[in-house]
C-alpha positions, 0 to 999 in steps of 0.5 A: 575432567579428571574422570575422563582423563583416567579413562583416556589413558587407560584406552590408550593403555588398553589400545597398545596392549592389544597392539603388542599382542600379535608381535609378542605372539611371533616372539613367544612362538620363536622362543618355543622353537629356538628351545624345541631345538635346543632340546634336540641337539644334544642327542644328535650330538651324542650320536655323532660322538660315539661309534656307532658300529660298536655302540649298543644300546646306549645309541639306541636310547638315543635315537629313541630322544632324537625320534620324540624330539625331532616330532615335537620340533615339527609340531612346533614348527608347524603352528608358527604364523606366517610371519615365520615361514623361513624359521618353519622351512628350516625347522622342518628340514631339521626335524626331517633329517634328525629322523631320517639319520634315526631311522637308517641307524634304527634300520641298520642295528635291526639288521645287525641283531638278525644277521651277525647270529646266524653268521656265527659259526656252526658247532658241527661235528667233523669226527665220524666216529663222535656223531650218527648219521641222524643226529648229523642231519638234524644239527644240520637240517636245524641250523640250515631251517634257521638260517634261512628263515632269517634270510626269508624274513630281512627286509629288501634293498637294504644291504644288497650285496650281502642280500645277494651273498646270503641268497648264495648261501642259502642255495648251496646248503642242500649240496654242502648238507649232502655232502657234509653227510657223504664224508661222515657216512663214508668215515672221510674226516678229511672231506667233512672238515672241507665241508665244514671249512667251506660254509665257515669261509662263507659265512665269514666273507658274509660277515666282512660284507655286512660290516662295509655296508654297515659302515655306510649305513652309518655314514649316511646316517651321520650325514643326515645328523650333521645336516640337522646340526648345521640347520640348527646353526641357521636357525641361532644365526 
């Protein structure tokens, strides 16, 4: 009797065990995600807190732990079970807006690495007395190659209004070259230091523009990153 009563109970035991299995399944995986979260908020957290026109490379190390922590909350995320379809929905939205912020900032410092060296002003020689006409050419011609073949290889519809100034740019250098050369073959120091004026006048309206849309690049981007910290509250809520 007493055989059959241990057996009894541990079927019983056996039985409510197997029943808490699926509750503590749905448990344990929430737990992964509240703590997948956990993990990515303090680097958005970090991006917000710096200025990221000034910022470098440390808001690039950053977004590097935004990117590999925000594809790890959506793995998460996606093998919940059903039973936390609100928990996944949100979870995606949160890892959908931590990269879409990553990206536009990546994108954006990408930008500024290739163009704000090829607005730097030239070094160009305004003495004709200092320079030949060959050498004159070649500082030119080199510098006009560079500039744009940086132009030729940026990517569409990013910063448009200086896309559309730099092609502008681009187009006159052939006139400002020839004229440039002009000045130092007819010994004009005066309509060289014209030339010279008017690329580096610009090159730095250039330069004003790529700040303002760099700015908004920034802005939208610490948009996205606010809503996935606001995600992440409903998420705790």
């Amino acid at each position: 009797m007493a055989g059959i009563l241990m057996i009894a109970l541990g079927l019983t035991g056996l039985g409510y065990w197997i029943y808490q299995q699926p509750s503590l399944a749905v448990e344990a995986a929430h737990d992964d995600l509240l703590d997948s979260a956990q993990i990515l908020q303090p680097s958005i957290e970090a991006v917000l807190a710096v200025d990221t026109a000034a910022a470098g490379s440390d808001v690039s190390e950053q977004l590097v732990l935004i990117n590999a922590d925000a594809r790890s909350l959506f793995n998460v995320a996606g093998a919940l079970p059903t039973t936390l379809n609100d928990e996944r929905s949100i979870a995606a939205d949160i890892a959908g807006q931590a990269l879409e912020g990553s990206r536009i900032l990546n994108d954006a410092y990408a930008y500024r690495s290739a163009v704000l060296p090829i607005l730097v002003v030239p070094d160009f020689e305004t003495d004709p007395a200092l320079i030949t006409l060959d050498d004159a050419a070649a500082t030119f011609g080199l510098w006009q190659t560079h500039f744009q073949d940086v132009i030729a290889a940026l990517p569409a519809g990013m910063m448009n209004e200086l896309e559309g100034e730099l092609t502008l740019i681009s187009a006159n250098l052939e006139v400002l070259q020839t004229r440039y050369l002009d000045a130092l073959r007819t010994d004009n120091p005066g309509g060289v230091a014209i030339v010279v004026h008017e690329l580096n006048t610009s090159l730095a309206d250039a330069e004003m523009l790529f700040h303002v849309e760099f700015d908004e690049m920034s802005t939208i981007a610490q948009a996205q990153f606010i809503k996935a910290l606001e995600s992440i509250n409903l998420l705790f809520g």
